[in-house]
Each structure stands twice: as C-alpha cells, then as structure tokens.
C-alpha positions as a LaTeX table, in Angstrom:
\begin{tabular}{lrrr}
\hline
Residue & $x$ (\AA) & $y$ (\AA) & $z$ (\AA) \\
\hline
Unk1 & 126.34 & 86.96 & 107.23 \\
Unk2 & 124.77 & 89.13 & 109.60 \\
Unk3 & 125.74 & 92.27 & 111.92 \\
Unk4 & 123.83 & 94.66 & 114.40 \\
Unk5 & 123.47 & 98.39 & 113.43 \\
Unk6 & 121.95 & 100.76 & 115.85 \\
Unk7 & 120.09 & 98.06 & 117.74 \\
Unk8 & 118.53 & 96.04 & 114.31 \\
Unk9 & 120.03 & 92.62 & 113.26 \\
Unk10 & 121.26 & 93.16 & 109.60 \\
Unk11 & 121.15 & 89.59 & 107.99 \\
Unk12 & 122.25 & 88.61 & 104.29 \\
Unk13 & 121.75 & 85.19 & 102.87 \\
Unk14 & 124.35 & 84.09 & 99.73 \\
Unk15 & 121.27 & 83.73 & 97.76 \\
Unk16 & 120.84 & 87.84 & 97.98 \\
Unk17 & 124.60 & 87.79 & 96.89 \\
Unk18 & 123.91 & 85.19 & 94.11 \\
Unk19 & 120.77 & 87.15 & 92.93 \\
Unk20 & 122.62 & 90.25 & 92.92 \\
Unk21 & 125.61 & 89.07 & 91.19 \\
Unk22 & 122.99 & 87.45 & 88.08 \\
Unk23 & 121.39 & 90.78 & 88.04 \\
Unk24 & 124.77 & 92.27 & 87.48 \\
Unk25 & 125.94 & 90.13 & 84.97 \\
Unk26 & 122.58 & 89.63 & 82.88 \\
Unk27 & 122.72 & 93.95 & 82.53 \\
Unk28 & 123.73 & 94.76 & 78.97 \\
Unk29 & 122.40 & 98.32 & 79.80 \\
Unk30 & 123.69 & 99.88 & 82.45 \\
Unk31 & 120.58 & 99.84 & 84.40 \\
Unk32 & 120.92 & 97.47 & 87.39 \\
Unk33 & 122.98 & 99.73 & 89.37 \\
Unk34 & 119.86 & 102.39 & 89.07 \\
Unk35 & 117.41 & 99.44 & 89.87 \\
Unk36 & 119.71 & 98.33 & 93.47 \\
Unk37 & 119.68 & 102.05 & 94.42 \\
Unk38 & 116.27 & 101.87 & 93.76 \\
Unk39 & 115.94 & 99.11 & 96.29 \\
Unk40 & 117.72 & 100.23 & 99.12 \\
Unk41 & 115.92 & 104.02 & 98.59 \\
Unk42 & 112.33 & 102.04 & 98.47 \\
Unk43 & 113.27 & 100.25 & 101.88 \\
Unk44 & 114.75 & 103.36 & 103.38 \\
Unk45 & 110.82 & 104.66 & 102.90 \\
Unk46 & 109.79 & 102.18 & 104.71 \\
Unk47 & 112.34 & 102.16 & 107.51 \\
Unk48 & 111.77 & 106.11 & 107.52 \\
Unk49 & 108.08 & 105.71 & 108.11 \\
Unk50 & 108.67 & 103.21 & 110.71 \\
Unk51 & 111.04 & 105.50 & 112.64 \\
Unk52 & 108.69 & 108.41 & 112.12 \\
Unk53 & 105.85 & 106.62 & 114.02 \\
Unk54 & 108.27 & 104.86 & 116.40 \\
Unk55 & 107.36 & 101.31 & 115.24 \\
Unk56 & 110.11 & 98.91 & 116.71 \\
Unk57 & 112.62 & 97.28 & 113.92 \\
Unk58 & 113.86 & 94.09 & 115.05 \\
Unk59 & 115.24 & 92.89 & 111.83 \\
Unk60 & 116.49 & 93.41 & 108.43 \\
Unk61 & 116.79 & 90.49 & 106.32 \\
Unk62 & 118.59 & 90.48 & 102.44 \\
Unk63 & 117.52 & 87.00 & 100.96 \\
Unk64 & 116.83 & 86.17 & 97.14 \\
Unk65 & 113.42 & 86.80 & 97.38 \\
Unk66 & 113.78 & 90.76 & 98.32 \\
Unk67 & 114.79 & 92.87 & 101.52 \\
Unk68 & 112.16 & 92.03 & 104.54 \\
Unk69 & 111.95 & 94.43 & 107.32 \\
Unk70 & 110.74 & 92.38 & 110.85 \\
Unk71 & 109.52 & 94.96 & 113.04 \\
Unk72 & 108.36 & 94.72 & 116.15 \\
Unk73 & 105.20 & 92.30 & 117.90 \\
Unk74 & 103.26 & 95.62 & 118.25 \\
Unk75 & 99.73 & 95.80 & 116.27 \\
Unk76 & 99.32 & 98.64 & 114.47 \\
Unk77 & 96.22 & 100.44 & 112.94 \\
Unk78 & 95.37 & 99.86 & 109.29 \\
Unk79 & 95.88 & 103.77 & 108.94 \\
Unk80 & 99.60 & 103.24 & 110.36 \\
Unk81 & 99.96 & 100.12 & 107.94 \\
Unk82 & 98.83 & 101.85 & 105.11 \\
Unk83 & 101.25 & 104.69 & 105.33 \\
Unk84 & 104.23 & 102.11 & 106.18 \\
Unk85 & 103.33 & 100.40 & 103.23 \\
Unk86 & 102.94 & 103.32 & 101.10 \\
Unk87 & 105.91 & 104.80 & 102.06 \\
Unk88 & 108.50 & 102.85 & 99.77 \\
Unk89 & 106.46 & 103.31 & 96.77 \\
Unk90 & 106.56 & 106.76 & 97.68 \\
Unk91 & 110.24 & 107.22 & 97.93 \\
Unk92 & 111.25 & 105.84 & 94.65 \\
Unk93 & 107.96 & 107.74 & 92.71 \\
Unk94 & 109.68 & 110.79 & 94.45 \\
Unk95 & 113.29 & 110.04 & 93.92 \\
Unk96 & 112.05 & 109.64 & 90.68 \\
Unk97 & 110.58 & 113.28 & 90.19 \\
Unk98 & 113.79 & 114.58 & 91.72 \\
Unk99 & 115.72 & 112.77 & 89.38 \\
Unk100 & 114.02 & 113.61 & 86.35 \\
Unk101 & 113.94 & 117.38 & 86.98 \\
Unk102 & 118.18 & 117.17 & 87.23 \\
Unk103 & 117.73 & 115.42 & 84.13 \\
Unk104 & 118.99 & 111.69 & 85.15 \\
Unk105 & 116.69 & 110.04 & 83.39 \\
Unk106 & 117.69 & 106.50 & 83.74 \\
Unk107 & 117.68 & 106.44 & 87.27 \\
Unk108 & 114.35 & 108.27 & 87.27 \\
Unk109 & 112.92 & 105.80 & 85.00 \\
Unk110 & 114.45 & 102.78 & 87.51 \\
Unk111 & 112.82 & 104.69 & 90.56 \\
Unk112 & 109.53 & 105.18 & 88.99 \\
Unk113 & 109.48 & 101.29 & 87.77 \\
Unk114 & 110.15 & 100.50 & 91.22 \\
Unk115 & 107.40 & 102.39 & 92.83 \\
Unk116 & 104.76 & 101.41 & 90.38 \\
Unk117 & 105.66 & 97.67 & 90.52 \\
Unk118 & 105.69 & 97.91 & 93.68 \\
Unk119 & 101.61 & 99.21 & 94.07 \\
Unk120 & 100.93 & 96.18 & 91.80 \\
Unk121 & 97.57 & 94.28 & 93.66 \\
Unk122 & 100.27 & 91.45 & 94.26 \\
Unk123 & 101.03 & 89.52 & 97.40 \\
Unk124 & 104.26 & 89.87 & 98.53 \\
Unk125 & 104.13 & 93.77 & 97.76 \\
Unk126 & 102.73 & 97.03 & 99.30 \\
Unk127 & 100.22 & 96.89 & 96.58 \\
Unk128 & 98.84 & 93.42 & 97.65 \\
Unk129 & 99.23 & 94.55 & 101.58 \\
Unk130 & 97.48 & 97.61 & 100.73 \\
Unk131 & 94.64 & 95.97 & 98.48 \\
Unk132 & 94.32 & 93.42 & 101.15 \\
Unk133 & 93.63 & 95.91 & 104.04 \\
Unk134 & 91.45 & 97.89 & 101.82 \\
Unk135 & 89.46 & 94.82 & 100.96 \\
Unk136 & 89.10 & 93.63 & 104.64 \\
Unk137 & 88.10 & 96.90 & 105.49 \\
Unk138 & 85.20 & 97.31 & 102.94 \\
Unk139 & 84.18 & 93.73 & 102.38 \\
Unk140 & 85.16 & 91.99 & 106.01 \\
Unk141 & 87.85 & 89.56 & 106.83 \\
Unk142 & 86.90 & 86.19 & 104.55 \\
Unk143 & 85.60 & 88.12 & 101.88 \\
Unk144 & 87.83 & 90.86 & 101.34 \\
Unk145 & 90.51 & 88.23 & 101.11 \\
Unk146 & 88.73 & 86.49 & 98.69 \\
Unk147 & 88.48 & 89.24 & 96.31 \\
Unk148 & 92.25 & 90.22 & 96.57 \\
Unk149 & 92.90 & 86.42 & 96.25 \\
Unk150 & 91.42 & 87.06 & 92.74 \\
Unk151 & 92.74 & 89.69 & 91.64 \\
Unk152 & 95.85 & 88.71 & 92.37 \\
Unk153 & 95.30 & 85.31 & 90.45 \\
Unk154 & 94.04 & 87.52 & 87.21 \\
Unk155 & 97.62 & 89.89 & 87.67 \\
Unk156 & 99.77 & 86.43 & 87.72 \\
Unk157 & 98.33 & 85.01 & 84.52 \\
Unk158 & 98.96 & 88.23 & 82.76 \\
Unk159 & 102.44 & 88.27 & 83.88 \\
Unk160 & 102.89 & 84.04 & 82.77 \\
Unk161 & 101.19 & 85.53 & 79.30 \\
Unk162 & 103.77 & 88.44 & 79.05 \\
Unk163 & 106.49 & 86.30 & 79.84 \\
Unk164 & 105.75 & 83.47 & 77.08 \\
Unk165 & 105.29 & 86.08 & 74.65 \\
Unk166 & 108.10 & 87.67 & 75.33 \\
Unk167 & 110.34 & 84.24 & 74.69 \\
Unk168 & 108.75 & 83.47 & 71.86 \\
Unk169 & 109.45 & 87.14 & 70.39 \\
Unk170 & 113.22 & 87.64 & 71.40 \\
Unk171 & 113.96 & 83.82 & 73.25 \\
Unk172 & 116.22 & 84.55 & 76.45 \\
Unk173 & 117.56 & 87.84 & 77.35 \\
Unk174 & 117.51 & 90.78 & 79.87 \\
Unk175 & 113.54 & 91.50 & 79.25 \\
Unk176 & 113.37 & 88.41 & 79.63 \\
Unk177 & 115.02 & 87.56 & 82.86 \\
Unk178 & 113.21 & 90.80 & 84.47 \\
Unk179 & 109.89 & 89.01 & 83.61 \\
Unk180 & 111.14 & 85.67 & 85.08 \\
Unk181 & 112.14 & 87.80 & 88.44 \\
Unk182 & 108.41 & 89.41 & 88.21 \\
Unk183 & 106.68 & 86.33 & 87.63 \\
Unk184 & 108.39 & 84.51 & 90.76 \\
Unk185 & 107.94 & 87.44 & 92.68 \\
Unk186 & 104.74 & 87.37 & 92.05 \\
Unk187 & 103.99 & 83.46 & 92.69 \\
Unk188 & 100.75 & 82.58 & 94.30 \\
Unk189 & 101.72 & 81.91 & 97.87 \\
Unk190 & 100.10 & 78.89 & 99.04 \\
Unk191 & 98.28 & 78.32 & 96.32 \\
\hline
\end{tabular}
C-alpha cells in the first residue's frame, strides 16, 4: 500500500502489518501501544530535524524491519547527520521526561527504552550511524569502520547471550520475543 502526503511517497509493506499485528497479540501488558507511539514520535524527530534544515524527503517506507526515511540525493555534513540522527533518540528521551513529570509512567518508560535502544553502537540505528561517523572522523575511513565493525560484533553476542538465557530461564514469552526482535534488529549486515 502506498499514498503521497505533502509531496513524500508513504509506502507500507504487509510485513509492517504482520509485525505489528504479532506485537499486538504477543502484549500481555498493555505496553505495545506505548512502544508504536513511541515509534512514530522517534521518526517524527527525525522528519522534524530534516524539515528544520530543509533536507529533501523523498520517501517513507513501513516494512518489518522498522520505518526508513529516503531523503533526498543531497550530501550532507557529518554535523547535519549527526543532529538528524540524534534527533529521534531525542524525541522519545524527551517525550519521556514530559511524560514522567504528568506521571504516565508506562509510556515514559516505552519512550525512554526507545531512545536508549536506539543510541545502541548498532548498525541499523542512530547509535551505529553516529558511532560510525564519529569513528571515521577520528580514526579515517577504513579504520574507523573497522573499529565500529567491532564493537558492533561484541554488542550482538551480548544480545545472542541475553536471549539464550533468557529461554532457558522463562522458555518463550513476551521478554522473550522483544529479545528475538532486538537480536534481528541487530543482525550483522553483511557479515
């Protein structure tokens, strides 16, 4: 399915449906409503920040693996793509001081999971983009990829290590399921 909104292609795949609907129906506790609102505030940061320094959107695309914002062909500086990236984290770690002081704690507690897993040193998240262009910028292009390679390996493992633990404590359930999502989020791409 897909539709235009103010210029930018909105696209949804059934597998966002499909994810969404599991995430639904594996919630026991009332959180995954929180978490979704979570989402769509953490890519509102972004799409804010874009808008703010008049970066071109092209595309918005919903797919099982997370929202992905195409923008447009134009380079930026890694000061510009530092505060893009920054931006979503931001939004949910300040949602999630809002929310706390009017005393919603649940969705605070969503909002601030969000933003934090979100800085993880991870590929695929503003916390790998941002280690990445941090690295690159102290330690040069092959190297500084190298070392967020690694660090990104060490992260993984620890998640694989949580994850077995955590079936062999309490064997399949909503913990559990979160930790699956995390640990194929968090997949070593092409490796």
């Amino acid at each position: 399915m897909s539709f235009c909104l103010a210029g930018v292609v909105v696209r949804a795949t059934f597998g966002f449906f499909l994810l969404v609907f599991l995430f639904l129906l594996a919630d026991s506790g009332g959180m995954a409503l929180w978490v979704l609102t979570g989402c769509l505030l953490h890519e509102g940061g972004h799409l804010l920040a874009m808008l703010a320094m008049r970066v071109p959107v092209r595309q918005v695309e919903l797919t099982a693996a997370g929202i992905h914002i195409r923008r447009g062909r134009e380079s930026l500086s890694p000061e510009r793509e530092l505060l893009i990236l920054m931006a979503g984290p931001g939004m949910n770690l300040l949602a999630a001081l809002v929310l706390f002081l009017l005393g919603w704690m649940e969705c605070s507690a969503a909002n601030c999971a969000l933003g934090l897993f979100h800085l993880l040193p991870a590929r695929g998240l503003d916390g790998g983009s941002i280690l990445e262009i941090c690295c690159r910028r102290f330690w040069g292009m092959e190297r500084g990829e190298q070392v967020s390679k690694g660090i990104f390996c060490i992260l993984w493992l620890g998640v694989l290590a949580l994850l077995a633990l955590e079936i062999m404590k309490n064997g399949l359930c909503f913990q559990t399921f979160v930790l699956v999502m995390l640990a194929l989020a968090l997949l070593p791409a092409g490796a």
